[in-house]
C-alpha positions in Angstrom: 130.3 149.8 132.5 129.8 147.0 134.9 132.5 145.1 135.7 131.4 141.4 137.7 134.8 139.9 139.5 133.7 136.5 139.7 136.3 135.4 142.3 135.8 131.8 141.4 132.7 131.7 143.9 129.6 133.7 143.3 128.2 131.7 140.1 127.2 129.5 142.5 125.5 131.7 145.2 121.8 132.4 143.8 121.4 135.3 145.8 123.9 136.8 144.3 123.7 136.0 140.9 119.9 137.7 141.1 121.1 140.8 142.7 123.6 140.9 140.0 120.1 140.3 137.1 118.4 142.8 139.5 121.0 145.3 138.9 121.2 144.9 135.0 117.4 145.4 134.9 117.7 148.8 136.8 120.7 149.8 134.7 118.6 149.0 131.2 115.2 150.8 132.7 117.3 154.0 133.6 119.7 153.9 130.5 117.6 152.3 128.0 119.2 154.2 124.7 123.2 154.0 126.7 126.2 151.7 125.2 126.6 149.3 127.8 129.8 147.1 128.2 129.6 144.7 130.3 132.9 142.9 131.5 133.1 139.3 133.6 136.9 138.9 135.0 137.8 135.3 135.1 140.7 134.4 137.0 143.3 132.4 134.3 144.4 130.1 136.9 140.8 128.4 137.4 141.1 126.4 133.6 138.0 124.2 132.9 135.8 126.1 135.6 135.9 129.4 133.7 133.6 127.5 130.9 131.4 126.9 133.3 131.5 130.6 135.2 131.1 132.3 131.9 128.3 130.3 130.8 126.5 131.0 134.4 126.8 134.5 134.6 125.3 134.8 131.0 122.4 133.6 131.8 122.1 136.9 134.4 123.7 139.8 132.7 124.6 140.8 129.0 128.2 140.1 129.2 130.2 141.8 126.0 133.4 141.0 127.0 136.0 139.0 129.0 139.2 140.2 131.4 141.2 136.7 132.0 143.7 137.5 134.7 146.6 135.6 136.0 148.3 134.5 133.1 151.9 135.9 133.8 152.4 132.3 136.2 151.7 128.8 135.4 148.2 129.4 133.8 148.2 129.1 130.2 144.8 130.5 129.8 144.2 127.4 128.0 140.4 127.5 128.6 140.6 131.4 126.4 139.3 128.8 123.7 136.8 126.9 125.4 135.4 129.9 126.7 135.4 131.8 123.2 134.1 128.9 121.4 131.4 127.8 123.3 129.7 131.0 124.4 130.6 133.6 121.7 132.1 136.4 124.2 135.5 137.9 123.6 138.5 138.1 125.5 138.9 141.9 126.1 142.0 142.2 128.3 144.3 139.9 129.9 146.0 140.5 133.4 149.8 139.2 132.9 151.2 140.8 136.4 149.7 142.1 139.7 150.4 145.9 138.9 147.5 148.0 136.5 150.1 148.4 133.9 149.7 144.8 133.5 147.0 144.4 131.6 147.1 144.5 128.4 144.4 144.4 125.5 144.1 140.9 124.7 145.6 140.0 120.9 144.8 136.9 119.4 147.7 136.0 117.3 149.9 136.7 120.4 148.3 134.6 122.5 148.1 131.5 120.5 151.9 132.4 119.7 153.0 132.6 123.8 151.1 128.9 124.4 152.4 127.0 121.5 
C-alpha cells in the first residue's frame, strides 16, 4: 500500500510528483502480479483545490482510493462530490478527529445525510 499525503503542496512541485511516478514504476516492476492500493489523503478543509490535487496526482500514480481528512470542523467535505464525479476514485476513509480512532470507513448515505 502506498499512501501519498498531499499536504496541499506537492502537486505542484515537479520533482516531487516524478519521484512519486518513479516510485510506482519500481513498485509495479518488483510486484508485477501484487494487489496494489493506492491511497491520496486530501485534506477536507482545502474544498475546490482537492479537484484539482486529485486530478494531478493521477496523472503520476494509480490512485484507488481517497482518505479526506478534517471533516469533524467547519469543512463540509463538499468537494467529496466534485472529486468523485469528475475523476472516478472513491472516498475510502474519512478523518472526523485528530486521534486514529477517528477515521472512519467513509459511507455514502451518511455523508450526504450529515451535509444536508
Amino acid at each position: 500500500m502506498l499512501i501519498v499525503d498531499t499536504a496541499g503542496r506537492l502537486h505542484n512541485k515537479k520533482y516531487l510528483m516524478d519521484e512519486l511516478n518513479k516510485i510506482q514504476k519500481v513498485i509495479n516492476k518488483e510486484m508485477p502480479e501484487a494487489d496494489k492500493e493506492v491511497l491520496l489523503v486530501i485534506d477536507g478543509a482545502t474544498g475546490q483545490n482537492a479537484i484539482a490535487q486529485v486530478q494531478a496526482f493521477k496523472k503520476e500514480a494509480d490512485i484507488t482510493g481517497i482518505i479526506l481528512t478534517k471533516l469533524d470542523g467547519t469543512a463540509k467535505g463538499g468537494a467529496v462530490i466534485g472529486i468523485v464525479e469528475e475523476n472516478q476514485i472513491p472516498i475510502k476513509f474519512i478523518g472526523v478527529g485528530e486521534q486514529i480512532d477517528d477515521m472512519e470507513i467513509f459511507n455514502a448515505e451518511d455523508f450526504v445525510k450529515a451535509i444536508i
